[in-house]
RODOLUM-533840 format. One record per atom (N, C-alpha, C): residue in one letter; x negated, y negated, z. Coordinates in steps of 0.1 Angstrom, whole numbers, plus 5000, padded with zeros to 4 digits. Atoms other than C-alpha are relative to their C-alpha. Layout:
N
AXYZ...
! end
This chain:
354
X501250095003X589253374517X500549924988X499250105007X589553084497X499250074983X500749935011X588953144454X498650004999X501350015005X585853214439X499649854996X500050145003X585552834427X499949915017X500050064986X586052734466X498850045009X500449954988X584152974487X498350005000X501650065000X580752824480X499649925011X500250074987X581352564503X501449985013X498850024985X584952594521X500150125003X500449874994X584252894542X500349935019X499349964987X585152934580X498749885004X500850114994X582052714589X499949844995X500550165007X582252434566X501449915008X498250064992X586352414579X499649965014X500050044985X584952394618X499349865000X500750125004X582552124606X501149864994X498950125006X585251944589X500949965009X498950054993X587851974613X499249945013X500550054991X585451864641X499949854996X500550125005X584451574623X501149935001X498650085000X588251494618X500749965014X499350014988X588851514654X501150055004X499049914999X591151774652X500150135009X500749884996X588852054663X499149935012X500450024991X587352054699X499050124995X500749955005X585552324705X499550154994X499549905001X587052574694X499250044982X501049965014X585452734656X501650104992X499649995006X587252834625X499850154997X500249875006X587453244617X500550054992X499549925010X589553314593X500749874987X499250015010X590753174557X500250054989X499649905008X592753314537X501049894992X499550075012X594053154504X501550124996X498649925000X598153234508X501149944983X499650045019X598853044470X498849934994X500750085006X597252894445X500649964985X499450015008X598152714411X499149864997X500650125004X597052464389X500449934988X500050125003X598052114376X498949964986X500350015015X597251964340X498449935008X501050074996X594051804362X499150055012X500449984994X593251964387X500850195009X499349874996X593552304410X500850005019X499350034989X595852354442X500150105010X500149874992X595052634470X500749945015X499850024991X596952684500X498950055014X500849924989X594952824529X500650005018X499949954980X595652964565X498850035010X501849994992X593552914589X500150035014X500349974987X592353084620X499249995008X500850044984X590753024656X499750075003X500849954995X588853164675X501050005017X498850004992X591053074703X501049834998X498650124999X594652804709X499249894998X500650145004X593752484689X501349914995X499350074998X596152254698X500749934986X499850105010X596052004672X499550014989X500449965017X594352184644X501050064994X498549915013X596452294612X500050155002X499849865007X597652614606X499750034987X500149965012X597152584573X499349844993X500350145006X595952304552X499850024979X500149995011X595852234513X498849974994X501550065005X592352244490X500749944990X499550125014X592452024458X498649994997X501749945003X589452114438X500449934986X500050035016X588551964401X500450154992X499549895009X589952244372X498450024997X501449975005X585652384361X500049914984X500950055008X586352294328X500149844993X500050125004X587151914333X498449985009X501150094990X584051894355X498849934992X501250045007X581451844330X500649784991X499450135010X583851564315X499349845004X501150104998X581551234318X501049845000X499150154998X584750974315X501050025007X498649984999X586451144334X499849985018X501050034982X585751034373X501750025008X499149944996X589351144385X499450055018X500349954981X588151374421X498849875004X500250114990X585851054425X500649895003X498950124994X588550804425X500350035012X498849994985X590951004449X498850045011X500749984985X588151104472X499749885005X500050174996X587350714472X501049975006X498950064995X590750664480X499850055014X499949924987X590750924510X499049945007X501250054991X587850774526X499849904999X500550155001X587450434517X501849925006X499350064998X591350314517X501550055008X499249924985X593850594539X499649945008X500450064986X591650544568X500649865007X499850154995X592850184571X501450034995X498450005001X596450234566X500550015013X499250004987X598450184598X501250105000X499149874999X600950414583X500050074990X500049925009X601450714569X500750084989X498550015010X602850714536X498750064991X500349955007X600050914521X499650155013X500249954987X599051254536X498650005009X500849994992X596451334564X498850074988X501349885010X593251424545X498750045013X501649964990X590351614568X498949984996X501849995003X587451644548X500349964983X500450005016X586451494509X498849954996X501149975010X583651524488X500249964985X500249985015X582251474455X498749984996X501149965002X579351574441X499649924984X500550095017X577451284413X499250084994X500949925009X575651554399X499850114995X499749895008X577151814392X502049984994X498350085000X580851594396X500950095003X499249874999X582351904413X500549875016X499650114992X584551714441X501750125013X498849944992X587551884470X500749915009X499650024987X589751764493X500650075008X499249864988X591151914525X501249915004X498350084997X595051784530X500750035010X498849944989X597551834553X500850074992X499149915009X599852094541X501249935006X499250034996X603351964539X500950094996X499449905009X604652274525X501850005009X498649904995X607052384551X500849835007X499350114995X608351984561X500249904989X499550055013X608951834529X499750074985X499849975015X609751854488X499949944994X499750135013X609251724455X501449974997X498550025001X613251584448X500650124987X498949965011X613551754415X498850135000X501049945011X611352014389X500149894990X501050105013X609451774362X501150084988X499850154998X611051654345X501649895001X499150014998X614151664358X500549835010X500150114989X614851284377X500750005010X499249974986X615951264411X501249885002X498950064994X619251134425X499849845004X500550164992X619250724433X499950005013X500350014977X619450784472X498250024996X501349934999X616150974464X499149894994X500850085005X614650744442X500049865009X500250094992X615450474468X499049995009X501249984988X613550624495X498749974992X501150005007X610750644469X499449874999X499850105006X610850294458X499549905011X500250074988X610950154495X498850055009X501349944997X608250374505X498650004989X501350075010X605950234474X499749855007X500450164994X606849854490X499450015011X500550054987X605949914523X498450074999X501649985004X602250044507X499849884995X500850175007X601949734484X500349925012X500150094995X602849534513X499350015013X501249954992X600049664535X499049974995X501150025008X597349584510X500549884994X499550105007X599349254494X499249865007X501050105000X596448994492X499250005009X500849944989X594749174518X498649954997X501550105002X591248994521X499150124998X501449905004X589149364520X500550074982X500149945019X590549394479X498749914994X500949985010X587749404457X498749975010X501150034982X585649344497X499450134997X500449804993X585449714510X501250114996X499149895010X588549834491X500449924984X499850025010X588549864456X499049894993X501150125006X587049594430X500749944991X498650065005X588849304412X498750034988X500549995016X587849334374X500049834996X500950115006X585948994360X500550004980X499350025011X587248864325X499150074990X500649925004X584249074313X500150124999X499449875005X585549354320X501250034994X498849985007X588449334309X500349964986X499950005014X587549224276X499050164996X500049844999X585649584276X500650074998X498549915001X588549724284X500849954988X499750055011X590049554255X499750064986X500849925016X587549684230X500150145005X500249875001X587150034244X502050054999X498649965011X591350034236X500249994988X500049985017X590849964201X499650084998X500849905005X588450224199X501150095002X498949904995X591350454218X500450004989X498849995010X593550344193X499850044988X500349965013X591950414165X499850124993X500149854995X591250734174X500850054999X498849934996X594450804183X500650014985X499350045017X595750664145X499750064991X500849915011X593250864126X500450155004X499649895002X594151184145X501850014996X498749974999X598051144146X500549904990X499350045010X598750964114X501449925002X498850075003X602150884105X500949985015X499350004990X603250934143X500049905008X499750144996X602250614151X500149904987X499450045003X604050414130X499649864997X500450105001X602950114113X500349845008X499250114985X605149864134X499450035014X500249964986X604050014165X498349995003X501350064998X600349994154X499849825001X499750115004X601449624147X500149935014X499350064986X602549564182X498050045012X501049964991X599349774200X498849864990X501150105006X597049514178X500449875002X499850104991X598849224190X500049995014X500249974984X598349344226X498949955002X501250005003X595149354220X499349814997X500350165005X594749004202X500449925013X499450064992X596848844230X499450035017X500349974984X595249054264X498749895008X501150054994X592348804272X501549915008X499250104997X595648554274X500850105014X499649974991X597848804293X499650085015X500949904981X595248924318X499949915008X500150124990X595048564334X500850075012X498749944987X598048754356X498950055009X501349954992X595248964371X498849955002X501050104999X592648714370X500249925007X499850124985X594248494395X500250035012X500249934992X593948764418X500949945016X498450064992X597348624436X500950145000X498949925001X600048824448X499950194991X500649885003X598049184442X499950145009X499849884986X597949504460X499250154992X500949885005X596649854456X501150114993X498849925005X598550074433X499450184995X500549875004X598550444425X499450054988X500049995018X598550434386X500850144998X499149905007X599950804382X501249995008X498750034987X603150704403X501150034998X498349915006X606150944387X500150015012X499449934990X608551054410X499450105008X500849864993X606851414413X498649975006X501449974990X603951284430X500849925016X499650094993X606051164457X500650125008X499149944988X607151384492X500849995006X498650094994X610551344505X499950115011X499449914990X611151514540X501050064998X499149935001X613051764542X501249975011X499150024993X615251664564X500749855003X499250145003X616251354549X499449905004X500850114991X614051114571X499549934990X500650155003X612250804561X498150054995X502049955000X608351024560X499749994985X500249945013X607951014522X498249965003X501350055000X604351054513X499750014987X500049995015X603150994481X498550064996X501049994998X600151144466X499650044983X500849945005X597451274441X499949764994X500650115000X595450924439X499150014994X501850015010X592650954412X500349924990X500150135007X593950624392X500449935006X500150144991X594250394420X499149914998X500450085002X593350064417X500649905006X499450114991X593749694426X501049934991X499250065011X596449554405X501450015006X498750044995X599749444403X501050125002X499349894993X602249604420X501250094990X498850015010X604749624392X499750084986X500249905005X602449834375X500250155002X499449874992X603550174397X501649994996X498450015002X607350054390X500150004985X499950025016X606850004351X499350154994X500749905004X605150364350X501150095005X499150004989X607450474376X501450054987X498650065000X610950384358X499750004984X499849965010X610250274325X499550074988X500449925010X608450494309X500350175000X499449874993X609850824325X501849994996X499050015002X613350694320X500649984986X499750015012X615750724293X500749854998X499550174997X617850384282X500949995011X498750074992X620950454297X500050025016X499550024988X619950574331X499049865006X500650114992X617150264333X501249894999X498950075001X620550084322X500550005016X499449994992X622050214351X499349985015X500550034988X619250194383X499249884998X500950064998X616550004373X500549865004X500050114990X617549664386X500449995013X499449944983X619149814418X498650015003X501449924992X615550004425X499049824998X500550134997X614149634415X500049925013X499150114993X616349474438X499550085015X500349984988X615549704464X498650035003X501349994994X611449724464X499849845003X500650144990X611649334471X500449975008X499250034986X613949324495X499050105013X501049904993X611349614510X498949904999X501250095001X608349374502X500649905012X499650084991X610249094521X500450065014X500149924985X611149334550X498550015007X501849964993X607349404553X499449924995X500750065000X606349084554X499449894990X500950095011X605048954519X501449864998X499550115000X605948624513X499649934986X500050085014X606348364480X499650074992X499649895012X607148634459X500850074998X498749975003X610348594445X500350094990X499549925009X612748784427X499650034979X500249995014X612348654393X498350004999X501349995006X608248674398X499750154996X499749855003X608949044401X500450034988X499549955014X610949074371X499049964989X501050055007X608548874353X498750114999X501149914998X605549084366X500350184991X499849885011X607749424357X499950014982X500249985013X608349334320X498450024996X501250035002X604749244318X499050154998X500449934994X603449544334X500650134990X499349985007X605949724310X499350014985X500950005009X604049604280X498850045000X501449934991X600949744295X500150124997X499449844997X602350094299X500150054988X500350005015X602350104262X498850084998X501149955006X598650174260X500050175008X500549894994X599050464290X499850134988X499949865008X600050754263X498950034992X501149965011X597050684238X498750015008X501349964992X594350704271X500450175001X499349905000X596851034277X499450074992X500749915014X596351164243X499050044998X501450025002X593251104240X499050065009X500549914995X592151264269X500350145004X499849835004X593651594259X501250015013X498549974988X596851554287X501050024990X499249905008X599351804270X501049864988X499149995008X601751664241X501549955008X498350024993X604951714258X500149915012X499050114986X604151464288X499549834993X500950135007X601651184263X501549974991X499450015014X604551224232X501249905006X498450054993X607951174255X499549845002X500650104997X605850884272X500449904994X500350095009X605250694241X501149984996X498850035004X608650704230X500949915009X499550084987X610150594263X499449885001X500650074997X607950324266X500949894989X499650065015X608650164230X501449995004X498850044996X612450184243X500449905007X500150074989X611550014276X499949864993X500650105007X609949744255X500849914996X499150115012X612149644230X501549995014X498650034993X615449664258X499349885010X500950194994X612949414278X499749945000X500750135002X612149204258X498849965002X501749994999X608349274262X499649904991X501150085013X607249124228X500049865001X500150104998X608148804240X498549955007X501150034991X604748804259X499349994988X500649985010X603148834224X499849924989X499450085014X604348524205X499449895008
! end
């Protein structure tokens, strides 16, 4: 049976109802689940389950994965996470011609109590994450990853249902919002962690700031845009086990419409130390637009990409003080912030700022 936290509503009848609905389940009914792991993620919790028939069901799983909110981020009021990715699962999968995220059966989320699940395909026993966190994976590996991010942005790249029926483009209103509710971050952040942010570096986040009405035009011209994951490390990324081309990428609760270059600049330079982004990052450049132009996207050259990355780059800056700030551990916000500020100054970021 699935945990106490689950077995409210994912029980042998809710799973026949789900998997019917998904078209997986004829008419066959759901008897047995039994929760064979479980574990849980700085955000959320992760149950495996096995599941039994009543009789031979062809095309239903043997097993499938839940993905439940952790109890005690639920009450959290800024924190809309299980409503993003269940948005994603049901608003923007469905329309994907391919599958480069996994199969979801059933998601929910509940506005009023903000308790939220999804039902996954289990990929346990046919692929792996490349490394352990935060170990980085091999360039073959990071290639596959990299080419299996382009051929998503170039499924959604200027796609007429962005900000339609998927997603919503942000108005120079909001994004001066977003502007001020980062100062506020920041300030926050400055008053709890003192000397750790560093006069110079507050010097730089306050010129961001001064400068972002100018540097958001990029996203305001709602050109050359696509749909991106926002948490887009390595480790959220599935490589077949058997070497093949299936990568799937997943856990989608900061998806959005934005440039593409923001998943590669989260990606790479802020995960990476100097000398190995010395060493790949213009290869893995070089090969998501050669993947963009494979699938299709057009008048969007190389140097608009590099242009877009640094950009995108300077951006990635603010991710560690939303991090911080909303209580995501130390050891993954701290590294972040340091990596980033590397990225920056080797990229010549600040030039966007003068």
């Amino acid at each position: 049976m699935a945990s106490e936290a689950s077995t409210r509503t994912i029980d042998a009848d809710y799973l026949t109802g789900a998997l019917r609905r998904s078209g997986v389940l004829d008419d066959g009914r759901v008897t047995e689940v039994v929760m064979s792991s479980s574990r849980s993620t700085v955000l959320s919790r992760i149950e495996r389950l096995k599941i039994g028939y009543d009789s031979p069901a062809r095309d239903a799983p043997a097993s499938l994965i839940l993905k439940t909110g952790l109890p005690e981020r639920l009450g959290n009021e800024t924190w809309d996470a299980g409503r993003q990715e269940v948005a994603f699962y049901t608003d923007v999968a469905p329309h994907m011609p391919e599958r480069i995220v996994p199969v979801c059966f059933d998601a929910a989320w509940n506005p009023e109590t903000r308790a939220w699940h999804l039902l996954l395909e289990d990929l346990t026993d046919t692929h792996v994450i490349a490394t352990a966190w935060p170990l980085p994976p091999c360039f073959e590996q990071c290639q596959r990853v990299v080419h299996a991010r382009a051929r998503l942005a170039a499924i959604w790249w200027d796609h007429s249902s962005l900000g339609a029926s998927v997603g919503s483009w942000l108005d120079a209103s909001n994004m001066g919002r977003n502007l001020e509710r980062f100062a506020e971050a920041l300030a926050a952040f400055s008053d709890r962690e003192g000397d750790r942010l560093p006069r110079a570096r507050r010097d730089l986040f306050e010129r961001l700031i001064a400068n972002g009405p100018r540097l958001n035009q990029r996203v305001l011209s709602r050109r050359n845009m696509t749909i991106v994951q926002g948490d887009a490390h390595f480790w959220n990324c599935f490589l077949p086990s058997d070497g093949g081309d299936d990568v799937r990428l997943f856990d989608w609760d900061c998806w959005r419409v934005d440039v593409a270059t923001d998943d590669l600049a989260y990606m790479i330079a802020m995960h990476w130390y100097p000398d190995r982004r010395a060493a790949m990052e213009g290869p893995l450049l070089d090969c998501f637009h050669a993947a963009l132009i494979e699938n299709g996207v057009r008048g969007y050259d190389r140097d608009a990409l590099d242009e877009d990355y640094r950009l995108s780059a300077l951006w990635q800056a603010t991710t560690p003080i939303w991090q911080a700030n909303g209580k995501i551990p130390p050891v993954i916000w701290w590294n972040n912030l340091e990596r980033i500020f590397l990225a920056i100054e080797d990229l010549g970021c600040r030039r966007f700022l003068s």
